[in-house]
C-alpha positions as CSV (number, residue, x, y, z in Angstrom):
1,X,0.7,-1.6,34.0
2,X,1.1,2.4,34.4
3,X,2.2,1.6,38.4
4,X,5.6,-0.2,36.6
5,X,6.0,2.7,34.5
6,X,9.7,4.0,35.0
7,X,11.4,0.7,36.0
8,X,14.0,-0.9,34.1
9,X,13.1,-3.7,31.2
10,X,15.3,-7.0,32.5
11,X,13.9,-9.3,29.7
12,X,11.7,-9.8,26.8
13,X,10.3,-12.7,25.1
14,X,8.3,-13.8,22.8
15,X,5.4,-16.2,22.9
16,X,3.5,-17.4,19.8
17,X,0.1,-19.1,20.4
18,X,-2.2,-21.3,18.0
19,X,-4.7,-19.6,15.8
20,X,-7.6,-21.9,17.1
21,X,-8.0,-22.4,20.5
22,X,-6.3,-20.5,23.3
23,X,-7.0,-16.5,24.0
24,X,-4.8,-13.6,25.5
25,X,-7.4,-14.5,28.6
26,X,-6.6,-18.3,28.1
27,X,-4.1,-19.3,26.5
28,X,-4.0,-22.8,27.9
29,X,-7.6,-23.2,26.1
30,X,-6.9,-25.8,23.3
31,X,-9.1,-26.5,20.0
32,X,-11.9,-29.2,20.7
33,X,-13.0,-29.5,16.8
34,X,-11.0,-31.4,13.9
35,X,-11.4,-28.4,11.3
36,X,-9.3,-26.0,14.5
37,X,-6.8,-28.6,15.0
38,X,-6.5,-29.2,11.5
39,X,-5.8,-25.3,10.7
40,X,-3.2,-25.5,13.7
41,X,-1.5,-28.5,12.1
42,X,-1.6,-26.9,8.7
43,X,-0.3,-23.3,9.5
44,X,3.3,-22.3,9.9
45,X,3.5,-20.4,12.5
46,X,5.6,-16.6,12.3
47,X,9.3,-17.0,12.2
48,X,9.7,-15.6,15.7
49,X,12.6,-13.4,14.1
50,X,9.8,-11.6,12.2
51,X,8.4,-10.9,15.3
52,X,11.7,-9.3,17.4
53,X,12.2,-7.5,14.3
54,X,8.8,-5.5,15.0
55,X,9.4,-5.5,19.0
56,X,10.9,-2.1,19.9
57,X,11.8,-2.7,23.3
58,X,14.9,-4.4,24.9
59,X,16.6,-5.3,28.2
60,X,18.0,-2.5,29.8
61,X,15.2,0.2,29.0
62,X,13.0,1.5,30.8
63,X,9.3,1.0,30.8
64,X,7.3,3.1,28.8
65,X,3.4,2.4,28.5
66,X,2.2,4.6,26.3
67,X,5.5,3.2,24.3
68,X,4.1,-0.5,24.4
69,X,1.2,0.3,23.5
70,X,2.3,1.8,20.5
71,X,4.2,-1.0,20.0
72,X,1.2,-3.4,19.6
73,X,-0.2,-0.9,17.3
74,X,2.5,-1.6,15.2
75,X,2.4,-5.3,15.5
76,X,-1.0,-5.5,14.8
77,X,-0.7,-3.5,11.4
78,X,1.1,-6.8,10.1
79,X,-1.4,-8.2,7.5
80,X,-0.5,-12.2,9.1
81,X,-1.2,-11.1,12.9
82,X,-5.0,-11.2,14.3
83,X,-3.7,-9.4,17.6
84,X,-0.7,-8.7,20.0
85,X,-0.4,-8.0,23.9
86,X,2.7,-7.2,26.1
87,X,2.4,-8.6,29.3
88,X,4.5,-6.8,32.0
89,X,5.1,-8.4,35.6
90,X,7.3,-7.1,38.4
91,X,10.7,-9.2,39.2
92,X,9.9,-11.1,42.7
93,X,13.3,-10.4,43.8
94,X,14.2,-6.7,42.5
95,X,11.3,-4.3,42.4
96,X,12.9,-1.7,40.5
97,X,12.9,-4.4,37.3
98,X,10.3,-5.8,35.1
99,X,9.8,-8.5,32.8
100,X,8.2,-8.0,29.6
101,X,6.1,-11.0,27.4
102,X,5.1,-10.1,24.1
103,X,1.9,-12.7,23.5
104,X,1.3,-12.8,19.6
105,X,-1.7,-14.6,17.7
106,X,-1.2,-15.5,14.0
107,X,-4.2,-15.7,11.1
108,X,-4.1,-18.7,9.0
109,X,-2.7,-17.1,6.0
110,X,-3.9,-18.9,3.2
111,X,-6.7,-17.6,1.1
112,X,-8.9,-17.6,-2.2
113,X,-11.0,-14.8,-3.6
114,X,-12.6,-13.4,-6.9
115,X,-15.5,-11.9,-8.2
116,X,-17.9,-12.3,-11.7
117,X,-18.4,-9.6,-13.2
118,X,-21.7,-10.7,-15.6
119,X,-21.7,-13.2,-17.9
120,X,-18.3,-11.8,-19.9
121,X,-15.7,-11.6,-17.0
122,X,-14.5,-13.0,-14.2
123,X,-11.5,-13.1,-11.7
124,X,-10.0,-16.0,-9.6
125,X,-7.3,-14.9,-7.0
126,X,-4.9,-17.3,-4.6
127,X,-3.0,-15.6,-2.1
128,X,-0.8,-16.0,1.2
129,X,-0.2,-13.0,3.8
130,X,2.9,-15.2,5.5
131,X,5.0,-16.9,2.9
132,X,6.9,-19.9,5.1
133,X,6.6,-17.8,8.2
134,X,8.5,-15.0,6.7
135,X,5.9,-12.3,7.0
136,X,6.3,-12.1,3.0
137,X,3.0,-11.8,0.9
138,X,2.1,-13.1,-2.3
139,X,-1.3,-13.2,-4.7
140,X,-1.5,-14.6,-8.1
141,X,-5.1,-13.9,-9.9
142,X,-6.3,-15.7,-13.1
143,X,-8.5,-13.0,-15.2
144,X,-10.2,-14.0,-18.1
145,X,-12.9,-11.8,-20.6
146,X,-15.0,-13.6,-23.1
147,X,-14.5,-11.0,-25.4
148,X,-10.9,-9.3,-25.0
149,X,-7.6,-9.6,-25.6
150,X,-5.8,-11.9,-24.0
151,X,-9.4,-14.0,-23.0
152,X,-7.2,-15.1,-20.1
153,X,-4.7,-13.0,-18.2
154,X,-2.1,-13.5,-15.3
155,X,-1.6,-10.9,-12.3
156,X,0.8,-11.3,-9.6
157,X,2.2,-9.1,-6.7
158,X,4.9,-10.2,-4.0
159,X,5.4,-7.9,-1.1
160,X,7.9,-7.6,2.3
161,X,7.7,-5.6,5.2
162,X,9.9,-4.2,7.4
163,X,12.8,-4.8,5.7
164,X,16.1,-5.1,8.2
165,X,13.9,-3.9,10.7
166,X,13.5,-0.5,9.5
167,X,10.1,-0.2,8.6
168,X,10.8,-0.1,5.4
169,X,8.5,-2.2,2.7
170,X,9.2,-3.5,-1.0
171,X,6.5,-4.7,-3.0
172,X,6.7,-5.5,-7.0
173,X,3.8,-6.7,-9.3
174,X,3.2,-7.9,-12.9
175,X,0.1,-8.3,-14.7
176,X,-0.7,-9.5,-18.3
177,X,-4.6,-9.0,-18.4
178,X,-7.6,-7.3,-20.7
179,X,-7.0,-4.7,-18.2
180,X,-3.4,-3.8,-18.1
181,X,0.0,-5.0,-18.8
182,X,3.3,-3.7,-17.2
183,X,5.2,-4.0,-14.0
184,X,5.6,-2.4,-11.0
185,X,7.6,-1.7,-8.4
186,X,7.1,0.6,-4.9
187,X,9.5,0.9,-1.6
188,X,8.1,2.8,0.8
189,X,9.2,4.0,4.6
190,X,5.6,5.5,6.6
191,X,5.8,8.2,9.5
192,X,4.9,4.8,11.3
193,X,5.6,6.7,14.7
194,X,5.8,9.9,16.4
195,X,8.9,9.5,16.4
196,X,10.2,8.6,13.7
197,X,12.5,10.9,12.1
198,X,12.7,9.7,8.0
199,X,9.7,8.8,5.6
200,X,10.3,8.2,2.3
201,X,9.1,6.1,-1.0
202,X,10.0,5.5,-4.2
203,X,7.9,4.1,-7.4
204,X,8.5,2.9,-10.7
205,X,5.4,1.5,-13.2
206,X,5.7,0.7,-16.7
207,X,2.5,0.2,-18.1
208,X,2.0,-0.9,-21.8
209,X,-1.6,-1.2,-22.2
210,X,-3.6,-0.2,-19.6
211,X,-7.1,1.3,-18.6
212,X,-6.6,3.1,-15.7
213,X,-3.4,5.7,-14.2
214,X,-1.6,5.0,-11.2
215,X,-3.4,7.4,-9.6
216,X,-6.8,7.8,-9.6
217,X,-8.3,10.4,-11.8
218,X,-12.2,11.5,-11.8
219,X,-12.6,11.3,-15.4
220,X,-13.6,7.3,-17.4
221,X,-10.9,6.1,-19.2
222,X,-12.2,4.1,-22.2
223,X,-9.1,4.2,-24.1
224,X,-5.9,2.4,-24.1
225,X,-2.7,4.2,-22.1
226,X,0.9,3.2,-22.5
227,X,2.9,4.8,-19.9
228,X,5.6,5.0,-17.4
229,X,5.6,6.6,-13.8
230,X,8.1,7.3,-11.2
231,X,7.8,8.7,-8.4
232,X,9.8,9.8,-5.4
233,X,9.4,11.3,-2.0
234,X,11.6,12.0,1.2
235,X,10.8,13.8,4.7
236,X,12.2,14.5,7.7
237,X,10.7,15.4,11.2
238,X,11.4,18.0,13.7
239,X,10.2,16.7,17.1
240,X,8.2,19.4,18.8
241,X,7.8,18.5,23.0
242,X,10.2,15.4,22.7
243,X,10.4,13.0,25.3
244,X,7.1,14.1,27.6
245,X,4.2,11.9,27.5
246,X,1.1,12.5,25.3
247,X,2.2,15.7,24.3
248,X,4.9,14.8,21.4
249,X,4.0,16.5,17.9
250,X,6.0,16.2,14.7
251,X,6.9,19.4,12.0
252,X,7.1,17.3,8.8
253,X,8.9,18.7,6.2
254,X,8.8,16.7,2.9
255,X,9.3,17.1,-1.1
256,X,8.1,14.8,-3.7
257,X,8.7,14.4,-7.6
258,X,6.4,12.8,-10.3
259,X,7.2,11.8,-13.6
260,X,4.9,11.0,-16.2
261,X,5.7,10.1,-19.6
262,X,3.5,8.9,-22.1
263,X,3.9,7.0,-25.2
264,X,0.1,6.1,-26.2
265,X,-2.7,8.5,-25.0
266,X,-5.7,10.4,-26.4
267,X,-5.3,13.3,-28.6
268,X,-3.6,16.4,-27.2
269,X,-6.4,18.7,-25.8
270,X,-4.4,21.3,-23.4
271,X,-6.9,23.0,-22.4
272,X,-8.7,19.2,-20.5
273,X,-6.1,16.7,-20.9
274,X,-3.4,17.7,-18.1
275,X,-4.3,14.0,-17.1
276,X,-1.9,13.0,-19.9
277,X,0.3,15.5,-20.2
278,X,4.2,14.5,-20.1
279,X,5.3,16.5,-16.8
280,X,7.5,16.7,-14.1
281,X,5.2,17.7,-10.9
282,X,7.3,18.9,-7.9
283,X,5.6,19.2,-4.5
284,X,6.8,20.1,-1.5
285,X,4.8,20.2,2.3
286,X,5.0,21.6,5.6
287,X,2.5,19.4,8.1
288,X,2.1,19.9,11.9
289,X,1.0,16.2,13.2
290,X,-0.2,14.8,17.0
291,X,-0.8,11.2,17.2
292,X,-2.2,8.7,20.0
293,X,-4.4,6.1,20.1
294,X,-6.7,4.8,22.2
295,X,-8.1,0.9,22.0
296,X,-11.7,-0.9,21.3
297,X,-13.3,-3.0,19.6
298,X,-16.6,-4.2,17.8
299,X,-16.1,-1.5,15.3
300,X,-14.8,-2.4,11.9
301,X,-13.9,-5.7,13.4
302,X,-15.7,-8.6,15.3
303,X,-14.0,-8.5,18.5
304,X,-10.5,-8.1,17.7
305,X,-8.9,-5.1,19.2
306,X,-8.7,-1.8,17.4
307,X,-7.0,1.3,17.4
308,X,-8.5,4.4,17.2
309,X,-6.2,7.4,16.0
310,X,-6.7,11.0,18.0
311,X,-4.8,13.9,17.3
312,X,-4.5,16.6,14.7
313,X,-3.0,16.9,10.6
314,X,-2.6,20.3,9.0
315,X,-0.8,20.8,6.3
316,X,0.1,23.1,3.6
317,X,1.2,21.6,0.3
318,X,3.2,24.1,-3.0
319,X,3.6,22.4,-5.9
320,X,5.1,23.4,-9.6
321,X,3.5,21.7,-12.8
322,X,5.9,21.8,-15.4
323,X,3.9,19.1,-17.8
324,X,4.1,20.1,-22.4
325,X,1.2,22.5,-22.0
326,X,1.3,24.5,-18.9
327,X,3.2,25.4,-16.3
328,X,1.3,25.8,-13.4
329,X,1.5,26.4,-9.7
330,X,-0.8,24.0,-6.6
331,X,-1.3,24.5,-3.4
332,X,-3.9,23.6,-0.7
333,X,-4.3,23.6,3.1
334,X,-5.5,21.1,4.8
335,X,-6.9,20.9,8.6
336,X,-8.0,17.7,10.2
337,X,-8.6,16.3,13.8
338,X,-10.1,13.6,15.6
339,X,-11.2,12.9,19.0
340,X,-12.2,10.7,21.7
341,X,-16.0,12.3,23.3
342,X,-15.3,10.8,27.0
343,X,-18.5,12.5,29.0
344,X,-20.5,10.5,26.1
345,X,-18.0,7.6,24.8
346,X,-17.5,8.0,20.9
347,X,-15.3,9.4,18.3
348,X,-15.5,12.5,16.2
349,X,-13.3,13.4,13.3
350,X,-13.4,16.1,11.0
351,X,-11.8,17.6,8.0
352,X,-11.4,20.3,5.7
353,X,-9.3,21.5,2.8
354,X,-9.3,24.0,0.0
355,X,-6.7,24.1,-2.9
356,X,-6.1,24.0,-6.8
357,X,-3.7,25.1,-9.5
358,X,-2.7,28.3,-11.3
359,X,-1.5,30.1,-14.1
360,X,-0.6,33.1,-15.6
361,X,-3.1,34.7,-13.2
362,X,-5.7,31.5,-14.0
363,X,-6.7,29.5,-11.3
364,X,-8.4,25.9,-12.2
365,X,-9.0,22.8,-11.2
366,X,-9.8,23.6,-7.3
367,X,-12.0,22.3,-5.0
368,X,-13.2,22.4,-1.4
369,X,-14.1,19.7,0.9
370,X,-15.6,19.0,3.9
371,X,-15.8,15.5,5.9
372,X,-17.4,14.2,9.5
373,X,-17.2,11.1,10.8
374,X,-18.9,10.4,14.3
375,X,-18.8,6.4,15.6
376,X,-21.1,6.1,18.6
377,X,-20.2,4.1,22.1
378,X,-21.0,0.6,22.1
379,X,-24.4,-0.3,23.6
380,X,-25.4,-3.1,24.8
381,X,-29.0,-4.5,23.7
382,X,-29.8,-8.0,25.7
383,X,-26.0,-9.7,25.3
384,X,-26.0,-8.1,21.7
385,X,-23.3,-5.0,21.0
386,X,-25.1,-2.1,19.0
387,X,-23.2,0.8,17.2
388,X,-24.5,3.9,15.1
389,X,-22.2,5.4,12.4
390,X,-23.1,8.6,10.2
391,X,-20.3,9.9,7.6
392,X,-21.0,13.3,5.9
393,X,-18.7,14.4,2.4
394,X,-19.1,17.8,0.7
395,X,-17.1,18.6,-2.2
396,X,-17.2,21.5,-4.4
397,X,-15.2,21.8,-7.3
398,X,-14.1,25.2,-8.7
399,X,-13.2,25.8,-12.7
400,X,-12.8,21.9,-13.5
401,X,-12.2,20.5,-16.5
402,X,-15.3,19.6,-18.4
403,X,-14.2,15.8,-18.6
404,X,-14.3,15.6,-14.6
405,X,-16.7,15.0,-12.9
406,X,-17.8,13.9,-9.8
407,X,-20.0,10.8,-8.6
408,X,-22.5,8.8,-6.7
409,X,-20.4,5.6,-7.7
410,X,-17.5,5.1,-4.9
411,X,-17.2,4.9,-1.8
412,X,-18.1,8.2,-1.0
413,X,-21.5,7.8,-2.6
414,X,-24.4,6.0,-2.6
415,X,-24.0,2.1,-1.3
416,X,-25.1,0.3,-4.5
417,X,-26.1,2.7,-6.9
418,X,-24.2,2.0,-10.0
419,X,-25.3,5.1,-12.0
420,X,-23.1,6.6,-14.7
421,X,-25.9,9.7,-15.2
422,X,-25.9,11.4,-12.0
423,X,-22.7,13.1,-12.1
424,X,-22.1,16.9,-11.3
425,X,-19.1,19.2,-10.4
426,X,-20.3,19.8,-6.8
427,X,-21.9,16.5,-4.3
428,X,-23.1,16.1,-0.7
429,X,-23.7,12.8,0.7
430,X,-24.9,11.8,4.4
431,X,-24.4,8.1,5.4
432,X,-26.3,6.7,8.5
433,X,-25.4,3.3,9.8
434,X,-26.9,1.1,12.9
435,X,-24.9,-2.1,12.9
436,X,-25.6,-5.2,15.7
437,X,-23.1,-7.6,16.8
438,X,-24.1,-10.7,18.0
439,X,-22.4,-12.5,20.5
440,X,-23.4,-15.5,19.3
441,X,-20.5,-17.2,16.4
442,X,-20.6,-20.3,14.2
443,X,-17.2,-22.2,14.0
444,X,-15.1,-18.8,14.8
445,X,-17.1,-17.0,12.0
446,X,-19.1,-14.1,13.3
447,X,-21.9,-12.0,12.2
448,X,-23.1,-8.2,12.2
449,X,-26.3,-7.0,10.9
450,X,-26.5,-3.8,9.6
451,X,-29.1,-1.3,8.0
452,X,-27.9,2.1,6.2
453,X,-29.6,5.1,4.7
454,X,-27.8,6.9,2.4
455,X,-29.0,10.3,0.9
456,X,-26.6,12.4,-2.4
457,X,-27.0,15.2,-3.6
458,X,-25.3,16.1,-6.7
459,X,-25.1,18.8,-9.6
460,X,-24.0,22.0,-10.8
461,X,-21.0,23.8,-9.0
462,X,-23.4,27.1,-10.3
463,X,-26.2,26.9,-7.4
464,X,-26.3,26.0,-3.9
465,X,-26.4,22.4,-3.9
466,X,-29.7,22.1,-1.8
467,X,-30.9,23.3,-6.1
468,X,-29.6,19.6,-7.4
469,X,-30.5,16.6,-7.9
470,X,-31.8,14.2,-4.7
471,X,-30.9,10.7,-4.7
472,X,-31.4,7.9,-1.8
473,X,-30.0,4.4,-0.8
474,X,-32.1,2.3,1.9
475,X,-31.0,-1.2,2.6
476,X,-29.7,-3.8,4.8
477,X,-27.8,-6.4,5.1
478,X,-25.4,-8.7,6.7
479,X,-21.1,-9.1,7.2
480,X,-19.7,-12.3,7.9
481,X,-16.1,-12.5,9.1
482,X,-13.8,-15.3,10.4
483,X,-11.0,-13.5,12.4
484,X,-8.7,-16.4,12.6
485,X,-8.8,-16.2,8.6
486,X,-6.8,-13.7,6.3
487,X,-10.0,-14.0,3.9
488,X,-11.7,-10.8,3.7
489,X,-15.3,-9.7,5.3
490,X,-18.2,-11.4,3.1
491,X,-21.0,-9.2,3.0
492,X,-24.4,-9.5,1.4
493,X,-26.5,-6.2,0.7
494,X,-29.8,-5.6,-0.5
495,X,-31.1,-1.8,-1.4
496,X,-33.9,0.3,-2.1
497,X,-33.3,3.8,-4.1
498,X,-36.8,5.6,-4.2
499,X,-35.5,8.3,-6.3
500,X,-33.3,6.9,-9.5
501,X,-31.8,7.5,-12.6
502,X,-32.8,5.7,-15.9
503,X,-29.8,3.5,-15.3
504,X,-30.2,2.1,-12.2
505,X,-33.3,0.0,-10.9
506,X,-34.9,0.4,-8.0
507,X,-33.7,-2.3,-6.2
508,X,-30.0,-3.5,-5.9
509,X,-28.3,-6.4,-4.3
510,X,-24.6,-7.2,-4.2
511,X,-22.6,-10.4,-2.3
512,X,-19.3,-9.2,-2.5
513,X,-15.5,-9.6,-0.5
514,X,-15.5,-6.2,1.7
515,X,-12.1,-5.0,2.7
516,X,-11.6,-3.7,6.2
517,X,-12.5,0.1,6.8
518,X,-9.5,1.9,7.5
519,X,-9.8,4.5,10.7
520,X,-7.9,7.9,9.3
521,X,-5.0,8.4,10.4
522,X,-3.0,11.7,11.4
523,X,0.5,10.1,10.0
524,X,2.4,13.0,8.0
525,X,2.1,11.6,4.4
526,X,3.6,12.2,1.6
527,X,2.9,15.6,-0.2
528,X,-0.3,15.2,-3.0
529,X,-2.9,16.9,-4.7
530,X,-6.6,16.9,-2.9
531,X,-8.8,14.3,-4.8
532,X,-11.7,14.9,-6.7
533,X,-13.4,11.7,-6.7
């Protein structure tokens, strides 16, 4: 394609094919089994306007790889499409122009999911990531409790994206459960591009009984919040080497406000309840980002194709507090950057940040982190594909509230270990990961087997944390995907943890719905606190 780059675009178009059967390699290849040409039958197929709203190209421009490429990238985001390629071919009669074919492959869209949750509650969800072929999504869930109030509960979300073809997405939610009642309602406009010039969002959630904030907050919540939040953001970027390949950086500047009001809460305690303060938070960001990607597969996914960010984020984030007990100053910087390893093919990223609030020559509620991530090359082993992962997160929290703490619970913990004891104001965790991919599939679904080791470390912020307390996960286990489905990654788990708490066994299994792991990305974001979770 890069020996066409520079001629002009004489037309586009748009072909759709089914989601069993052919290939971007054949797409004449037709479905041979009743339940693939059932699933073809049954699926409607994307409203091709859906999909010209999403192509960027047109007659009369001129070719751009790096720009079609980017282009797919941005096709493949959409939660209904299992992959995209643009096929270019010189005109047999005038060599100076091209023709472009933009080859699309849906997922069937329908899907069903829960989970138990013991013997006391338990969730049923229906949901469809392409409404009539409109590209809208919708989920309703069914959530019942044997022992609280309501004993069965309603929760339903409808989203759109790319609104007018601006890349701008709606989405609005209700939910009447044990859980939480209330509505929502988020618009929100990403840095999708390197070039794009505007990012923006706005939120509004009114939330009359519910157990958790809209953000998440390193503290347990066993009490019952009545609330409202709104929250808006805007940005504009200045384009630094414009217009020359590979090289085009963005200077971000954005400002957000967050509103908080609160109308049931705990008892008043200013010196560890900011988390329910009534406030107005204004934050403002300066961020230098550099964006490309380059494409794989067999990494999160089962042989679809996947793109890997490279580039750079840094940013520098001043906020003002002005919540009923304080006021009080943030900032942070942040440095992050990821890259391709070509003389050894992998991919490195790395992170750092340090930041925190102060006041009246008090500074609290800081913290420093550090992350790695390092995804090996893909070996091959017989006809099998064979990848090694590690993951290392150090955080270190500096004059934080009593009530937070951090944990071996999430997913930047342990895998498995459920434990409500080991909590400390300072953690290191190291994650190792060998994962197989068979070649080998049974009707379309396909397999990986994978075995981890995961070692914490959590305690005091007081002493060097190589003082605290040791913990370990060893285990293995096995992901089962379907990519012509839009039903989530099955995965069954079974760990060991040599070294645990009185309230968590030694062994552990779990057969749960896995979402997709999300590569980072260097997109300017809206301006935030850093996390301590």
């Amino acid at each position: 394609m890069s020996e066409l780059e520079g001629k002009t675009i004489a037309s586009v178009k748009v072909r759709q094919l089914d989601i069993i059967g052919p290939s971007f390699a054949d797409t004449a290849r037709a479905s041979h089994s009743w339940l693939g040409q059932m699933a073809n039958k049954l699926h409607t197929q994307t409203n091709e306007r859906i999909i010209w709203k999403n192509i960027l190209v047109q007659p009369g421009d001129t070719l751009n790889v790096e720009y079609l490429l980017d282009n797919e990238r941005i096709i493949r985001r959409l939660p209904f499409i299992k992959d995209v390629r643009f096929w270019v071919d010189q005109d047999s009669l005038n060599p100076e122009h091209v023709h472009v074919a933009v080859l699309t492959k849906d997922v069937f869209s329908f899907g069903v999911g829960g989970n138990i949750n013991g013997l006391q509650a338990a969730t049923l969800e229906m949901y469809n990531q392409n409404m009539w072929g409109a590209g809208h999504q919708i989920s309703a869930a069914i959530v019942g409790h044997a022992e609280e109030v309501p004993y069965v509960g309603f929760e339903g979300f409808y989203s759109i994206n790319n609104i007018g073809g601006n890349f701008v997405n709606l989405s609005i939610g209700y939910a009447n459960t044990y859980r939480r009642e209330g509505v929502t309602l988020v618009f929100d406009k990403e840095f999708l591009r390197s070039t794009t010039k505007w990012g923006g969002g706005l939120t509004f959630s009114r939330w009359e009984r519910a157990d958790r904030l809209i953000e998440d907050v390193p503290i347990v919540i066993d009490f019952e919040l009545d609330y409202r939040y709104r929250d808006l953001w805007g940005g504009y970027s200045f384009q630094l080497y414009e217009g020359i390949p590979y090289r085009n950086k963005q200077l971000v500047l954005s400002g957000r406000m967050r509103l908080y009001d609160f109308f049931k809460r705990p008892e008043p305690d200013p010196m560890n309840n900011q988390y329910f303060a009534n406030s107005k938070f204004y934050l403002a960001s300066l961020s230098l980002s550099k964006r490309s990607y380059f494409r794989d597969h067999l990494i999160y996914s089962f042989g679809i194709t996947e793109d890997i960010p490279k580039g750079f984020l840094h940013e520098w984030v001043i906020g003002y507090d002005d919540n009923e007990f304080n006021k009080r100053w943030y900032s942070h910087l942040y440095f992050s950057s990821g890259n391709f390893i070509r003389y050894k093919p992998s991919f490195f990223h790395a992170s750092a940040g340090i930041g925190g609030f102060f006041h009246s020559q008090q500074f609290e509620q800081g913290q420093i982190e550090v992350n790695a991530d390092y995804i090996s090359r893909l070996y091959t082993v017989g006809n099998k594909g064979f990848r090694q992962f590690f993951k290392l997160n150090y955080v270190l929290g500096l004059s934080r509230f009593d009530v937070e703490s951090l944990s071996l619970y999430r997913d930047n913990g342990i895998r498995g270990f459920r434990s409500r004891t080991a909590l400390g104001k300072q953690r290191l965790v190291m994650s190792f990961e060998s994962v197989l991919f068979p070649p080998k599939h049974v009707l379309d679904f396909n397999f990986a087997f994978f075995g981890f080791v995961d070692l914490g470390i959590i305690g005091s912020n007081k002493h060097l944390i190589f003082n605290e307390d040791y913990y370990a996960g060893i285990g293995a286990g096995v992901r089962i995907r379907n990519e012509n489905l839009v039903f989530q990654t099955l995965q069954l788990r079974l760990s060991w943890f040599p070294n645990h708490p009185a309230d968590v066994g030694g062994f552990g299994g779990d057969f749960t719905e896995r979402t997709k792991t999300q590569f980072y990305s260097f997109q300017p974001r809206r301006p935030d606190v850093l996390r301590f979770e």
